[in-house]
N, C-alpha and C positions, 0 to 999 in steps of 0.2 A: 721176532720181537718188533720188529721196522713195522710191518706191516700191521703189528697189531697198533704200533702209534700212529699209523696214515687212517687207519680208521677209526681210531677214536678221535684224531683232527676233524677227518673229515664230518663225523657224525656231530660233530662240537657244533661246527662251522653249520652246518643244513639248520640245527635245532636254532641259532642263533638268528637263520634268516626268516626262521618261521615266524619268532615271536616277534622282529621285528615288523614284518607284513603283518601280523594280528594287531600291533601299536597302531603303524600307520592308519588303517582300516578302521578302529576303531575310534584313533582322533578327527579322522574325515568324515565317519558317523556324527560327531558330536556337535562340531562344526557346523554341518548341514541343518542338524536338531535346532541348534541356538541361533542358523540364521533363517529357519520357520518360524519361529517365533519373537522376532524383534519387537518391540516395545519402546516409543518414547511418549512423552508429553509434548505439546504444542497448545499455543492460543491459536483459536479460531479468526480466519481474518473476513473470510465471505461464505457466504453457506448459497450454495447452486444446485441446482434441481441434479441428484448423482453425483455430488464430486463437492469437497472441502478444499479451501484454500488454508492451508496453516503455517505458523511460524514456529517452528520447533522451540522449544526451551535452551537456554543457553547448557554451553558444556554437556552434549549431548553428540553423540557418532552425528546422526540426522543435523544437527544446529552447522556441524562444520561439513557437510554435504551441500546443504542450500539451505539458503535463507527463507525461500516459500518451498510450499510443498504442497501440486494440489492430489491430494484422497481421493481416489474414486469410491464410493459407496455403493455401488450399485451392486456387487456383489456377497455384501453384506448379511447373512444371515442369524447372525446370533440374535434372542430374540430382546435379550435388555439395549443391545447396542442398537436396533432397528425401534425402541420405543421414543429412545433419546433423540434419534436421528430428527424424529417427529418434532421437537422444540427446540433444538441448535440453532444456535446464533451466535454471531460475531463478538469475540470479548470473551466466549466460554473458555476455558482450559481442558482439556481432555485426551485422555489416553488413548492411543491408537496399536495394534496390533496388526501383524503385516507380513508378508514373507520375505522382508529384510532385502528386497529388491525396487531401487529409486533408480531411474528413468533420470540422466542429465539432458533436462532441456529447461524451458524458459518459461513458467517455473516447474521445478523437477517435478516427478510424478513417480505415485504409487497406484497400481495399478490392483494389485492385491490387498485388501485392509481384511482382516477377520474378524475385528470387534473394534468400538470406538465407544468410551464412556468416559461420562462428566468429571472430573477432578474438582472442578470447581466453576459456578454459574458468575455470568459478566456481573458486574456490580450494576447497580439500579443508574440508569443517566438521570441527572437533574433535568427539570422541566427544560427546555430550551424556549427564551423567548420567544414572541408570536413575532414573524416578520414583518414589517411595514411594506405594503405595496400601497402605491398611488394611481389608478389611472390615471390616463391621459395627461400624465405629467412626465416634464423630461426627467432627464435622468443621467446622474454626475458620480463619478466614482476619483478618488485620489487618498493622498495624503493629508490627515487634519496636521498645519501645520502651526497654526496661533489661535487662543479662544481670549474673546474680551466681550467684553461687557455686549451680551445681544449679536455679538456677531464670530464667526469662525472662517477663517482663512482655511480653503483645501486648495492641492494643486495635485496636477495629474502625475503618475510616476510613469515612468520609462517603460515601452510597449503599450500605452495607453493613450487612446485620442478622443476625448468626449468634448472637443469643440472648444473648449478654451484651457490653454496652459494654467489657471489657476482660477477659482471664481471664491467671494466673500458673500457667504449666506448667512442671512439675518435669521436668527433663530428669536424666538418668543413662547407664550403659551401656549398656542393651536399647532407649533410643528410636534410629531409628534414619533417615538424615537420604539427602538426596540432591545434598548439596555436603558440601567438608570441615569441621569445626565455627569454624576458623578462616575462614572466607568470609563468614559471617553474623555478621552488625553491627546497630546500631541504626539502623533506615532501611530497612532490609528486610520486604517485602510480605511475607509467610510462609504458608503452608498446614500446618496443623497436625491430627492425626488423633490421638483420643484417647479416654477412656475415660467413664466416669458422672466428672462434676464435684462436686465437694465446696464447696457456697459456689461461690468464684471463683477455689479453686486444681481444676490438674486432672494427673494425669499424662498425658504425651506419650509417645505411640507412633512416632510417624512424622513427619518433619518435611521440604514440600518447598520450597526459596527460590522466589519466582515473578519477584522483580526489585525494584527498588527502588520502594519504596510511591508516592512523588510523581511516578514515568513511566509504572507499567504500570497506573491505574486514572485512568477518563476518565470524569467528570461532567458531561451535556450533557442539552439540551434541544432535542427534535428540530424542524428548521424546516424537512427535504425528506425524502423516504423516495423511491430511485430502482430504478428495475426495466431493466435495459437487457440484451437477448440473453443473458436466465441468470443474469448479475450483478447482485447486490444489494447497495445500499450507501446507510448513513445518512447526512446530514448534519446535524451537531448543532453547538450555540452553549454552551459551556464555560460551565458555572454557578459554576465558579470565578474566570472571567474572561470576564464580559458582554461582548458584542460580538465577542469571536477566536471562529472556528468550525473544526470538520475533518471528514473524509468517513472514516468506516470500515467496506472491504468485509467481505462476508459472502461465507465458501466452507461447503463441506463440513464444515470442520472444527470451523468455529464453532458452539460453545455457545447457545441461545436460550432462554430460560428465560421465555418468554411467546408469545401465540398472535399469528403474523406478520398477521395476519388485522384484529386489535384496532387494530391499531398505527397514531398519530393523530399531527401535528404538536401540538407541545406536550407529549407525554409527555415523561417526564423518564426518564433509560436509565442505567444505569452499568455503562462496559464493562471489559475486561480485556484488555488486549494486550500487546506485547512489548516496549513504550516504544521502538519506530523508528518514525518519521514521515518524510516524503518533505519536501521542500524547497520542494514546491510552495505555492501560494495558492488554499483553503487546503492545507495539510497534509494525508495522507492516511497510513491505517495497515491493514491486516487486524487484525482483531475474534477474540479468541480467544472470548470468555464474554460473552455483553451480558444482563443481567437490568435490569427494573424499578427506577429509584434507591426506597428503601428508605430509611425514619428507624429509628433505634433503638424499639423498644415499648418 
């Protein structure tokens, strides 16, 4: 009788470890299945020849992964997501398919995408005005700090030296602007193009707004200089506010007004951007102009 209950233990006990190896097996199956086919949404931030840069959507596995993510594309074969591929641009919303494997670096990377499609197209940009350039004319950049009758007071801000701590430009009908005169306020960055200076009055030729003086001009001190597949981007610690730091990339388009070659943690840089920063930690922005920070002589 003993023996007949040691085997029907025993046979309990074996049958019990079976079906628990067929659960395991099977939840590891499903697993694997759900993380082949991952899926978020992101805004498009740059579109590059094989590879997307994008911002995941808030409250998303990927959003709390990284805040950029660049796509590779090049492996891409499905044929509606290689049609789209054709028209992407920066601003689009679009769903990404992927094998649920991000790459921690600087910015993370998917290396596998399976399909990429539109969610939703960037809204139409308003015309942007036409810029004012002047030859052969100097050239003043600061804070508009007073407007009165025909004349506007600018002064330089901090990391900026165009040759005089403040200059008063006579404005009239032939200077001529690239916002309406109504737009331009005291607080405004200004670009200003104009003639030989008399003292510290000077007449104005041209006048372009660049953004409001306390968002679109970043004083830092560089603590990383980074190189990853093409893209270059600084990161620097705010000599206005010790301690907070931000990463600003470098494309084509940006301005360098010193030899990338030189360039040492510890310099001091003051850039020029379009005052949008990302949300992320820290902050991240594209670099229109970055030169040398600069005291008054």
């Amino acid at each position: 009788m003993k023996n007949k209950k040691y085997i029907f233990l025993f046979s309990a006990l074996c049958l019990l470890g079976i079906l628990s190896l067929a659960g395991c097996a099977q939840e590891k199956q499903t697993t694997a299945v759900t993380a082949e086919n991952a899926t978020f949404e992101a805004l498009i931030l740059e579109v590059s020849e094989g590879s997307l840069l994008v911002q995941p959507v808030e409250d998303t596995t990927e959003s709390r992964s990284a805040s950029q993510i660049a796509v590779s594309t090049k492996g891409i074969g499905e044929e509606g997501s290689v049609e789209y591929l054709k028209t992407a641009q920066a601003g689009d919303t679009v769903s990404i398919s992927y094998n649920g494997e991000i790459a921690e670096s600087f910015p993370a990377q998917i290396a596998q995408a399976y399909a990429i499609s539109l969610v939703e197209r960037a809204p139409e940009k308003p015309a942007l005005p036409e810029t004012v350039y002047v030859a052969d004319a100097a050239q003043y950049r600061g804070e508009l700090l007073e407007q009165a009758n025909g004349s506007w007071l600018v002064a330089q801000v901090p990391g900026r030296d165009y040759g005089y701590p403040s200059l008063t430009f006579i404005i009239d009908e032939n200077t001529k602007t690239s916002a309406p005169w109504e737009d331009y306020t005291p607080g405004d960055y200004v670009e200003i193009y104009y003639g030989a200076a008399q003292g510290e009055t000077a007449a104005a030729i041209g006048i372009n707004k660049l953004g409001r003086a306390d968002m679109v001009i970043y004083n830092g001190i560089l603590k990383e200089k980074m190189e990853q597949e093409g893209r270059i981007s600084l990161l620097l610690e705010s000599m206005e506010n010790p301690g907070q730091t931000a990463v600003f990339h470098i494309s084509e388009e940006t301005q360098l007004y010193f030899n990338w070659e030189d360039v040492q943690p510890g310099d001091a840089f003051s850039i020029l951007y379009n005052g949008i920063m990302t949300r992320s930690l820290p902050p991240q922005a594209n670099a229109k102009e970055i030169s040398r920070y600069t005291t008054e002589q």
